[in-house]
MARSE-961425 format. One record per atom (N, C-alpha, C): x, y, z; residue in one letter. Coordinates in steps of 0.02 Angstrom, whole numbers, plus 32768, in hexadecimal, padded with zeros to 4 digits. Example, Ala and Ser with C-alpha at 12.3 -4.5 7.8 and 13.67 -1.06 7.14 Angstrom:
# residues 2
82947EE48186A;82677F1F8186A;82947F5B8186A;82827F908162S;82AC7FCB8165S;82858002818AS;
***
This chain:
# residues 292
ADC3F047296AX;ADA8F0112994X;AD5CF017299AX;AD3FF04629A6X;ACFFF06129B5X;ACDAF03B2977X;ACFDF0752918X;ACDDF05A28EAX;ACD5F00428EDX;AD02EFED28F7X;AD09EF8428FFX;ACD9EF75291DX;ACCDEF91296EX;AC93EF8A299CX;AC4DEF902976X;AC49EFCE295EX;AC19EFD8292EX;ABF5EFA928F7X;AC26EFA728D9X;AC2FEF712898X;AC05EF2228A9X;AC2EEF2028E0X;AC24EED7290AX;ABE1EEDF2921X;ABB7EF092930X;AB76EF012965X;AB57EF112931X;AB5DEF3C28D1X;AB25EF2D28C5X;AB29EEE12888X;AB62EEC3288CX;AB48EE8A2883X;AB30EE5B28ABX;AB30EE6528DCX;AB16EE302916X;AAC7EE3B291BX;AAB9EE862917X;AA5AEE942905X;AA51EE7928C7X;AA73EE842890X;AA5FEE6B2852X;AA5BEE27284EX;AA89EDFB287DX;AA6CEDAC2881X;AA26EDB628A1X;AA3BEDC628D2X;AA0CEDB0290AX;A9C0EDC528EDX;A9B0EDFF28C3X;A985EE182896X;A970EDC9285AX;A9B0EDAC283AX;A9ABED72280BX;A984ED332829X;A9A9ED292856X;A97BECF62887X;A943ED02288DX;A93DED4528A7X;A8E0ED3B28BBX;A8C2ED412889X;A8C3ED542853X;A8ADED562826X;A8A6ED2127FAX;A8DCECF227E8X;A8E1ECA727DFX;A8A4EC6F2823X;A8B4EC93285BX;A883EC712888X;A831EC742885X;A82AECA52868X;A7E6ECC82867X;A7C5ECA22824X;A7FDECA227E7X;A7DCEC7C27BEX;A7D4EC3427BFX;A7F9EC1D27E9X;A800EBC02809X;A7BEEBB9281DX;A7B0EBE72864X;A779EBE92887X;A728EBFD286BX;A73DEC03282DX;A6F7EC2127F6X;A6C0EBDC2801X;A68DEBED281EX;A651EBC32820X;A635EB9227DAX;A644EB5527DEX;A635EB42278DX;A5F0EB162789X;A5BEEB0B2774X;A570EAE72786X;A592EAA7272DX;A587EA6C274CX;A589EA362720X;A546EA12271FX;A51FEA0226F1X;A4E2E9CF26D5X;A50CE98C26CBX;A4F0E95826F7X;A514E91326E8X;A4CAE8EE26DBX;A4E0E8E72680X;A490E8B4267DX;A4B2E87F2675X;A478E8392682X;A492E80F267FX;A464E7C5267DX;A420E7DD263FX;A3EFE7B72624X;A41CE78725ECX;A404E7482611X;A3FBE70725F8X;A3DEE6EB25D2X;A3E0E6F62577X;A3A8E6C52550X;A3D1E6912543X;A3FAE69C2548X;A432E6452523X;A450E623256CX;A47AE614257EX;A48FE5F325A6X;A4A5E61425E0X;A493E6092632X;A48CE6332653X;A4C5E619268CX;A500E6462686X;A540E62B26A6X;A533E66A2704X;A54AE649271EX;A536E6482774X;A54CE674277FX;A56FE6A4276FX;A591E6E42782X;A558E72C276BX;A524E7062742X;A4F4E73B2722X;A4BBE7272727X;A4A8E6F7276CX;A473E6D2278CX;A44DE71127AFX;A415E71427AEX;A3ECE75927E6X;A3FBE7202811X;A3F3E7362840X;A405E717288EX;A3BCE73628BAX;A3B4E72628F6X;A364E7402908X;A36AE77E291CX;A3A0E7B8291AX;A3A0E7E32925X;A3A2E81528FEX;A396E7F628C8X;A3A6E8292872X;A3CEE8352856X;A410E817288AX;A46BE8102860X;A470E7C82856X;A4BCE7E0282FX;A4E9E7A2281AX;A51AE7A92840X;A53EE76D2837X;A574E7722844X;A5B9E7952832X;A5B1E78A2804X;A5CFE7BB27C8X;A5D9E80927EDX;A587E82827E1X;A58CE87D27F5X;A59AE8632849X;A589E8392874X;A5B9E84328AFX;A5E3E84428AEX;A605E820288FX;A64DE826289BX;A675E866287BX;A651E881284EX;A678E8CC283EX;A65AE90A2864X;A628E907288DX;A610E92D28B3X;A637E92728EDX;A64BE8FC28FDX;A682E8F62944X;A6B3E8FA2920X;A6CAE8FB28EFX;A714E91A28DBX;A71DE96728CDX;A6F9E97728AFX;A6ECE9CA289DX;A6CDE9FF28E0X;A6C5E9DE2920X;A69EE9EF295BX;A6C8EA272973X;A705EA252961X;A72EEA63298EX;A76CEA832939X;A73EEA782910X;A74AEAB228D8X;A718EAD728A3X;A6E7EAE328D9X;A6AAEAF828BEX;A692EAFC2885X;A69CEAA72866X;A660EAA1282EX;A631EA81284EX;A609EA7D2830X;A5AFEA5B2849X;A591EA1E2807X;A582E9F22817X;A576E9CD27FAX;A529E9A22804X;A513E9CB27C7X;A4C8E9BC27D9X;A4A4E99227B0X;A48DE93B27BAX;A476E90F2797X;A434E9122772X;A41EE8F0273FX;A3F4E8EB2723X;A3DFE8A42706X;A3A0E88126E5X;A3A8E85226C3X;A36DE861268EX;A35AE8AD26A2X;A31EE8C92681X;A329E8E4263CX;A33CE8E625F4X;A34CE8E325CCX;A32EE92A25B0X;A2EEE94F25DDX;A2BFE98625A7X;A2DCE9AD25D6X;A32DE9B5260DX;A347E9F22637X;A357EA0925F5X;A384E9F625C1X;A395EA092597X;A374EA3A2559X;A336EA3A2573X;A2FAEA752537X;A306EABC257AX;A30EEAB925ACX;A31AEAEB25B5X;A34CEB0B25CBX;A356EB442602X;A382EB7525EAX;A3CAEB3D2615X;A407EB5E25EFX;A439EB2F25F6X;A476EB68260AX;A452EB8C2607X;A484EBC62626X;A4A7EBC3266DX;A480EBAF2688X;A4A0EB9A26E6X;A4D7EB5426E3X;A4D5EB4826B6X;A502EB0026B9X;A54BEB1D2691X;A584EB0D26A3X;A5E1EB12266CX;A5DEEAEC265CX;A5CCEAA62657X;A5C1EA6A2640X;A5ADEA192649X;A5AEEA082616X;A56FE9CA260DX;A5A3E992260CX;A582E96C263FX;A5C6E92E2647X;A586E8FA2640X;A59BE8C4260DX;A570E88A25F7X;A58BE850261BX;A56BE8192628X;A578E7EC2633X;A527E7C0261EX;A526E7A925C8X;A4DBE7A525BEX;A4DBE7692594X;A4CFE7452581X;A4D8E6FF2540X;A48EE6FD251CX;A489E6F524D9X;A45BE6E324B8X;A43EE7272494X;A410E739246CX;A403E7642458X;A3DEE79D2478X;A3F3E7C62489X;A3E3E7FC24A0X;A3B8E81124ABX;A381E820244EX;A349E83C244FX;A309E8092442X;A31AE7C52454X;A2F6E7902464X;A2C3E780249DX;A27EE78B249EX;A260E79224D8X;A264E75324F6X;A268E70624DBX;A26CE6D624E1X;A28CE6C324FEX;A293E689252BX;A2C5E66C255BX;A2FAE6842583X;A2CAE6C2259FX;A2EEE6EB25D2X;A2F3E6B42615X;A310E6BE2633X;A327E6732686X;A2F4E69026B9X;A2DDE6BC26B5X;A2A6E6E626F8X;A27FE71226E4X;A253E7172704X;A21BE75F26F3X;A235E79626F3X;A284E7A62718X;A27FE7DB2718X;A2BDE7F426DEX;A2C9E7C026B6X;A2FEE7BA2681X;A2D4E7DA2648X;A2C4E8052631X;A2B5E82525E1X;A2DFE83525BAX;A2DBE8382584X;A312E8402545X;A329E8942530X;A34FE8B7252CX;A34BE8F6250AX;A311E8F124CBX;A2FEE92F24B8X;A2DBE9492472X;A310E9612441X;A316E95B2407X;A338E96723CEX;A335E9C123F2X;A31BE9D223F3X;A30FEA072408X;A346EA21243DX;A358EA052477X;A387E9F824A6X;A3C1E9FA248AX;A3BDE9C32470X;A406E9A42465X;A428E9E02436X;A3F1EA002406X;A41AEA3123CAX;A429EA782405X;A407EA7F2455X;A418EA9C2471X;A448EA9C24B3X;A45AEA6224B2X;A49BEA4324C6X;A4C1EA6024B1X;A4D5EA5F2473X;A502EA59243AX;A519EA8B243AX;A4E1EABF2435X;A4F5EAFD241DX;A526EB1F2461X;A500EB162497X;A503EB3624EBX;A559EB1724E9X;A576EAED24D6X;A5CBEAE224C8X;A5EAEAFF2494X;A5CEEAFA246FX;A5EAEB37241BX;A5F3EB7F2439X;A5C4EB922471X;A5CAEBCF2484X;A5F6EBCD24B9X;A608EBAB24D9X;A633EB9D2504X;A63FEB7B2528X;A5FBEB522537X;A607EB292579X;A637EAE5257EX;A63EEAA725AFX;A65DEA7425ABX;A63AEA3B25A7X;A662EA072595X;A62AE9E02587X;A66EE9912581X;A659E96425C2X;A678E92E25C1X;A666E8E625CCX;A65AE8B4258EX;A647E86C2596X;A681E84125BFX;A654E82225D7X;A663E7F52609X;A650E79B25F0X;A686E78225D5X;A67FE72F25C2X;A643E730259FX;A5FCE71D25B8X;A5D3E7032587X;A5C3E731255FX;A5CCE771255EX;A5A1E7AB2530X;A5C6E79E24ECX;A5FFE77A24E7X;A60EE77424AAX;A5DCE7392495X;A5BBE71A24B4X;A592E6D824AFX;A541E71924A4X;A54BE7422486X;A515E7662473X;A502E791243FX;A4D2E78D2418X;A4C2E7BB23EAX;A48CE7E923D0X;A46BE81723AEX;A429E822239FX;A40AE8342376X;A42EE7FE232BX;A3F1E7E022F9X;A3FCE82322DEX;A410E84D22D6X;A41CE8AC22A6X;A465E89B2290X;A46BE8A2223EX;A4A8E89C2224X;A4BFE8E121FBX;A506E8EF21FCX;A50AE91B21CEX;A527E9072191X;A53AE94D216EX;A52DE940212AX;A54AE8FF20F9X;A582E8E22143X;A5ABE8A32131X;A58EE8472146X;A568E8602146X;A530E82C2170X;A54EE80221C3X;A56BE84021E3X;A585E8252204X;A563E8422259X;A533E81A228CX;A51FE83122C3X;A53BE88122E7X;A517E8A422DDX;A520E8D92300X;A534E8F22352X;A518E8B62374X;A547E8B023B4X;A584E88623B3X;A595E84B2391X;A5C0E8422379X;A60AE8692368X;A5F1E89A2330X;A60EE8CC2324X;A60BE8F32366X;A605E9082385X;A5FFE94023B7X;A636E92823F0X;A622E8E12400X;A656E8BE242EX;A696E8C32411X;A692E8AC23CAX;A6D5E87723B5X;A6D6E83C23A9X;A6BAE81B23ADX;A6BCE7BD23A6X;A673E7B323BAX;A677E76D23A8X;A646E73423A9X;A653E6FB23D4X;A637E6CC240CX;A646E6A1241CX;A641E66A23E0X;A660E64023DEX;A651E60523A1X;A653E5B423C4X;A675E5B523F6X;A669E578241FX;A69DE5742455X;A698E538247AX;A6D8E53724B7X;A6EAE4EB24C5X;A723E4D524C6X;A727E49524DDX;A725E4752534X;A74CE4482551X;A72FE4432590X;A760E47625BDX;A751E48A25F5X;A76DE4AC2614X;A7B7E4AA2631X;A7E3E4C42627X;A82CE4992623X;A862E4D42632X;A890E4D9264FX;A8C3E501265BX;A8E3E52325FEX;A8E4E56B260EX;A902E58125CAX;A931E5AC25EBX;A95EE5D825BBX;A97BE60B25BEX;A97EE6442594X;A97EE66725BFX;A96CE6B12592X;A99FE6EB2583X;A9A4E6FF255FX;A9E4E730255EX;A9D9E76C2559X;A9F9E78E257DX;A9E2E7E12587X;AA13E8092538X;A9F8E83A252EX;AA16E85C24F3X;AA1FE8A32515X;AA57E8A02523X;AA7CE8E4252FX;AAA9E8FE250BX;AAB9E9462524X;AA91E96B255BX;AA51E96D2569X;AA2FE957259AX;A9E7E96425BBX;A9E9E9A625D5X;A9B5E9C525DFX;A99BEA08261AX;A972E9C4265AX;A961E990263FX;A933E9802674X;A954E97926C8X;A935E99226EEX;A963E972271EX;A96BE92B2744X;A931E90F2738X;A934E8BF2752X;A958E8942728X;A97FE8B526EAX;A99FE88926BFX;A9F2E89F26C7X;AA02E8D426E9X;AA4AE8F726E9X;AA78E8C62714X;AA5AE88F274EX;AA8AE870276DX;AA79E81D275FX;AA65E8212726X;AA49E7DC270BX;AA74E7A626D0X;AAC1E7E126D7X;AAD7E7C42693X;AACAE7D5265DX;AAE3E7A82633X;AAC0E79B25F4X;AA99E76925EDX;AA87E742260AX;AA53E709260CX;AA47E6E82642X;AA0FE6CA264CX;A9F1E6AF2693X;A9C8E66C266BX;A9BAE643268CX;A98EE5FE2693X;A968E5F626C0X;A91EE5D926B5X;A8F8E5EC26E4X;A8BEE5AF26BBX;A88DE59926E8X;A852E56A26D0X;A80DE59926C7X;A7EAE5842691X;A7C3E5B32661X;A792E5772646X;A756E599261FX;A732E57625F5X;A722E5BD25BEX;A783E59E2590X;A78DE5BE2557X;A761E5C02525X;A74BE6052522X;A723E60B24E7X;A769E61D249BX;A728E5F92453X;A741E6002412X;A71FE62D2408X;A737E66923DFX;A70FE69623C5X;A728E6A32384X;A6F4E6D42359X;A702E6DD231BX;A6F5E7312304X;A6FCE73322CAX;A6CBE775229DX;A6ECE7B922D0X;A744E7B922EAX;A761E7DE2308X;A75CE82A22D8X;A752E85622FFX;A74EE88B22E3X;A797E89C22BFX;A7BCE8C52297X;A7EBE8C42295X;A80DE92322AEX;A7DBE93C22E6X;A7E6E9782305X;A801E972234CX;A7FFE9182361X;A826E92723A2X;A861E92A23D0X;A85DE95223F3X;A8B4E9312418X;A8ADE9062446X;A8D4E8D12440X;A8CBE89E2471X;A8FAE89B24AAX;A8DDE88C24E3X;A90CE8892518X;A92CE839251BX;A8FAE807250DX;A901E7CC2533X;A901E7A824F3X;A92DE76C24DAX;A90DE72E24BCX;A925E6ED24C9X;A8F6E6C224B1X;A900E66E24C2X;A936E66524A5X;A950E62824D5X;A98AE5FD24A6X;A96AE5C8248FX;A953E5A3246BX;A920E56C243FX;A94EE52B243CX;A98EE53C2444X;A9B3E501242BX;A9B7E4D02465X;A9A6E49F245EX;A99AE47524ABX;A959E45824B4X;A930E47624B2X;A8DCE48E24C6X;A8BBE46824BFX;A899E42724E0X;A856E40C24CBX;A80FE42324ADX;A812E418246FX;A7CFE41B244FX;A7D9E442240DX;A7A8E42D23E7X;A7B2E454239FX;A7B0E497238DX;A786E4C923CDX;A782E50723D9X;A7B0E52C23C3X;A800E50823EAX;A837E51723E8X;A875E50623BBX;A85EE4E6238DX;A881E4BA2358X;A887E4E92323X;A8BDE537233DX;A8B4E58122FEX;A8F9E5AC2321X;A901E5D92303X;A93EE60A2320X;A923E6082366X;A949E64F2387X;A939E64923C1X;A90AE6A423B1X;A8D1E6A623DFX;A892E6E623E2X;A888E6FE2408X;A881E74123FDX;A860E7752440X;A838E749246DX;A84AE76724BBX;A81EE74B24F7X;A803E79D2516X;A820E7D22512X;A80FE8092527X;A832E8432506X;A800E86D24F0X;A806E8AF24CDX;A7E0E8DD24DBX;A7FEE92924B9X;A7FBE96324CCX;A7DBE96C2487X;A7BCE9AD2483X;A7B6E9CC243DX;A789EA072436X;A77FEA3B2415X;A759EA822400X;A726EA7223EAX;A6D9EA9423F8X;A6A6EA9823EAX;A69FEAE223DBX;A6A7EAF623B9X;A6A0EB5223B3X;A6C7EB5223DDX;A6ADEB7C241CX;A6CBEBAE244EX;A6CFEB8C2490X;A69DEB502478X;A6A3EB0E24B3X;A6E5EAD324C0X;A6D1EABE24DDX;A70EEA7A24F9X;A6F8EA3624FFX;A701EA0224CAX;A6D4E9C524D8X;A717E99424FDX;A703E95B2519X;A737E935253EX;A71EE8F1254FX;A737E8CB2537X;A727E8782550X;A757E8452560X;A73EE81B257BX;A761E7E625B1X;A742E7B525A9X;A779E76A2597X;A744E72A2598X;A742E70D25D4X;A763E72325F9X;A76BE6F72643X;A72AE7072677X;A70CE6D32686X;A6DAE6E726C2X;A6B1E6B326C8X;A6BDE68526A5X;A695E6552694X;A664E62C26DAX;A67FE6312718X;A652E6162751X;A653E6402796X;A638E63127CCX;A655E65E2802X;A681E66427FCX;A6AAE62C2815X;A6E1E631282CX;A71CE65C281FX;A719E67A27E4X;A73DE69F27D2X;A724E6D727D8X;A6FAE6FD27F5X;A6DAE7182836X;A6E2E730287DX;A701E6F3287CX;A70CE6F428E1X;A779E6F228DFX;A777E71528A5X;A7DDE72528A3X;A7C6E76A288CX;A7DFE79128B5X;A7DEE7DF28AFX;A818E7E82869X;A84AE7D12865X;A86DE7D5283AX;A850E7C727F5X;A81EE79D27F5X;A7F1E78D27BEX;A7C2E7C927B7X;A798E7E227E6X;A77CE81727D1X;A79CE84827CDX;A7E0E85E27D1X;A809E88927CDX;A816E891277CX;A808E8582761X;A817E84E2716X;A7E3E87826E9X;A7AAE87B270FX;A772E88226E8X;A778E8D926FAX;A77AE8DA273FX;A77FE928275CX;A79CE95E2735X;A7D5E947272BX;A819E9742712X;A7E2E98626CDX;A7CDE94D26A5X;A7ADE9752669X;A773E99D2666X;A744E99426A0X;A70DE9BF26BBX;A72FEA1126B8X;A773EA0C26E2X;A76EEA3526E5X;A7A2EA6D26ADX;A7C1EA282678X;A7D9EA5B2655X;A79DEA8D2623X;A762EA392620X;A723EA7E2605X;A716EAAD25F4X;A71CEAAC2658X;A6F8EAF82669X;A728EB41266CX;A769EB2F264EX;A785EB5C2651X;A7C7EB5C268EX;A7C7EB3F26B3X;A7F7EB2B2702X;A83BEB3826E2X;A846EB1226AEX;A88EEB142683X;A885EB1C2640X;A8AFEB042618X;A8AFEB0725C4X;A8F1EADD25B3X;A8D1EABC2595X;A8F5EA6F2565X;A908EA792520X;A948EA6E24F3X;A948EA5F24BCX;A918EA4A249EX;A8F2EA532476X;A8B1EA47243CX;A8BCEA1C23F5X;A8FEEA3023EFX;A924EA2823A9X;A8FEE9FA23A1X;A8E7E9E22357X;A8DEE9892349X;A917E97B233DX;A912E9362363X;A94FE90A2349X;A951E8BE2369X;A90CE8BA2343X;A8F6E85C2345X;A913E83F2304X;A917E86122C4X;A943E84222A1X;A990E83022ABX;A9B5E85622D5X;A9EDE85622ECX;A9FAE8192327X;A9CCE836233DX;A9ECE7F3236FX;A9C7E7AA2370X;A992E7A7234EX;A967E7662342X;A960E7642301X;A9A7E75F22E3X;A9A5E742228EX;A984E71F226EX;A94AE7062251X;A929E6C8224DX;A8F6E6D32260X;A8D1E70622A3X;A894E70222A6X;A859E6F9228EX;A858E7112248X;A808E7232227X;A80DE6DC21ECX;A858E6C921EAX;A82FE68821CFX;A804E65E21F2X;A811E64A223CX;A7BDE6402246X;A77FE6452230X;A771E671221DX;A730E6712207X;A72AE66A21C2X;A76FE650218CX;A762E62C2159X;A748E5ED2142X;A75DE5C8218DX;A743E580218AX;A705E5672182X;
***
């Protein structure tokens, strides 16, 4: 009886040991860079506001407020020449070309330096996270590799290519997910959007989310059905994007920034997601797009 007693109390330390230890790494302090310079079209969620935020980083700063990540804005493009070490990752929310000094929306909007951006890049190859937010697929910076194909581009995963008018779609989850805002969601949800078309899909990602096209107003959508949000490996890093965000309003539904959250924080390490590619699998048809 004693040994049972025994037995029994040191598995009860050995949880209770698992937990805190599982707790301790939950509670791990994480520093996020949210840029969110405007040379192409400047959607309201990535507006400076007179206080030096968006709406956007408000609203994930009051979501992340009592799980100690920090979320610290920018629209200054040359944070990126220096050290990038204090930040787990770089969450975009940016349209137009990047390293374009031109038709920034404010003085205090500057562009990254080629210089930056190749140290972006790297600061996720080595580990860090790194997640676009709707327009950043509406972004690029003019550096191609050896396939002549945009190097942030490549880095994201896709290209924006156009959008028709704003209109109720549905999206279908591809499970099993790890995410958790997607585990009591079904297999598919409907919801009003200003669906982006995209193209030039990498063929390294796993996708969580894609459109159903069949139905859909506008020519955007006149193709199989395509990734809306994916996961995927950068070296030792974690890249992650989402087309949904398109105005406040989808902003002021915690459940909406919950969408974006969950991938912040698979990033930074919080959890770990299937990686596998398998956009050919479940979006048959994709890359003819970009035959047309």
């Amino acid at each position: 009886m004693k040994q049972r007693s025994g037995l029994f109390l040191a598995i009860i330390v050995a949880f209770l040991g698992l937990c805190t230890l599982l707790n301790a790494q939950e509670a791990k302090k994480a520093k996020i860079l949210h840029f969110t310079r405007s040379q192409g079209f400047e959607h309201a969620p990535a507006k400076r506001l007179d206080d030096g935020t968006t709406v956007s980083g408000q609203a994930l700063n009051k979501y992340f407020a009592d799980k100690n990540i920090e979320v610290v804005e920018t629209q200054d493009g040359s944070v990126f020449d220096g050290d990038l070490n204090q930040y787990d990752a770089f969450v975009f929310y940016t349209s137009g070309n990047l390293l374009d000094e031109r038709g920034s929306k404010n003085d205090k909007a500057k562009p990254m330096t080629e210089a930056g951006f190749r140290n972006m890049v790297a600061a996720v190859q080595n580990g860090k996270g790194f997640v676009g937010i709707h327009a950043a697929s509406d972004s690029h910076c003019n550096l191609k590799n050896e396939n002549g194909v945009d190097l942030y581009t490549q880095f994201i995963g896709a290209i924006f290519t156009g959008h028709g008018p704003q209109q109720f779609g549905t999206a279908t989850i591809v499970v099993p997910t790890a995410f958790p805002h997607l585990k009591d969601s079904g297999k598919r949800f409907t919801t009003w959007e200003e669906w982006y078309g995209m193209g030039q899909f990498n063929k390294d990602m796993h996708v969580i989310l894609y459109l159903e096209t069949a139905g859909m107003e506008g020519k955007d959508y006149a193709c199989p059905p395509f990734p809306l949000c994916w996961i995927r490996k950068e070296g030792k890093g974690r890249v992650a994007y989402s087309a949904f965000g398109h105005d406040n309003r989808y902003f002021q539904n915690t459940e909406n920034v919950r969408r974006i959250a969950d991938l912040i924080e698979w990033s930074v390490g919080r959890f770990d997601a299937d990686t596998t590619p398998n956009i050919e699998k479940v979006t048959p048809g994709v890359f003819e797009r970009d035959k047309k």
